[in-house]
C-alpha positions in Angstrom: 135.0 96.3 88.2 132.6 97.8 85.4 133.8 100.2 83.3 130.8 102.7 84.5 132.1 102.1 88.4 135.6 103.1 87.4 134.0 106.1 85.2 132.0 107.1 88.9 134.5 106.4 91.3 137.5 108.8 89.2 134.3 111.6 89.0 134.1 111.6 92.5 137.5 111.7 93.4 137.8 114.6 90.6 135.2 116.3 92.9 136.5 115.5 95.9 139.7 117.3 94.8 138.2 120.4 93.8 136.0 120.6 96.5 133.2 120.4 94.5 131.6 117.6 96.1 127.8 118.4 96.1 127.9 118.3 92.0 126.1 115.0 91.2 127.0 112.9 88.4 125.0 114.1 85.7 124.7 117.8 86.6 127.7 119.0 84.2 125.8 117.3 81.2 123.1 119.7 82.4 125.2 122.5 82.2 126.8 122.0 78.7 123.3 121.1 77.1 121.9 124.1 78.3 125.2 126.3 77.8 125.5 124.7 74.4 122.3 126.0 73.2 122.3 129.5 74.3 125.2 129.7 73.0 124.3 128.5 69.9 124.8 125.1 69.3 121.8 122.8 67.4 120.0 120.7 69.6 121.2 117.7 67.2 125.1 118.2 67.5 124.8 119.1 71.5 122.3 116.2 72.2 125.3 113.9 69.7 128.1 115.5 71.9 126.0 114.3 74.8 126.1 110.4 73.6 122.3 110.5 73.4 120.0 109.4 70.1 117.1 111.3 70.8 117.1 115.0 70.5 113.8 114.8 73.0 115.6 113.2 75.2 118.0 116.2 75.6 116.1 118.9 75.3 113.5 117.1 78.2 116.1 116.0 80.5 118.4 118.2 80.2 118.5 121.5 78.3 117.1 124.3 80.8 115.7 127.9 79.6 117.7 130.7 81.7 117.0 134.0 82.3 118.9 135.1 79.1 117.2 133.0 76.7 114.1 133.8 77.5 115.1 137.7 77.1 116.4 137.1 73.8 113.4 135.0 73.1 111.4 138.2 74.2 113.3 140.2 72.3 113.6 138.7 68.9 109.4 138.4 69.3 109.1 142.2 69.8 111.5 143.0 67.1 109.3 140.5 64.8 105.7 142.2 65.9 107.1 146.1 65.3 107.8 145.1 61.9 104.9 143.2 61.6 103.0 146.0 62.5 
């Protein structure tokens, strides 16, 4: 058996476990890229911590906006144009 079988088949009986069956295999690595940088984290050590080599590659793939980035986004550009003003 490959070693990425054995990686897929424990996931899915992790899943099955929980009950959390409808989580693909790849959607957590969604979740912590996306996590990870609102919270904080460079896009270089998350995308490292993710096993890729292109920093593109995570943010395109999978680093999402949310809600409460784009409000801090928003919010950091007001702050910036009051003071510019």
């Amino acid at each position: 058996m490959h070693y990425l079988d054995s990686v897929v088949n424990l996931y899915k009986k992790i899943l099955r476990d929980t009950e959390l069956d409808h989580l693909r295999f790849h959607d957590p690595q969604h979740t912590f890229a996306t996590m990870a940088l609102q919270n904080g984290v460079d896009v270089k050590t998350a995308s490292s911590m993710l096993g890729h080599y292109n920093v593109g590659f995570t943010l395109a793939i999978y680093a999402h906006a949310t809600r409460q980035m784009q409000e801090d986004a928003a919010q950091k550009m007001g702050s910036f144009v009051t003071q510019a003003m």
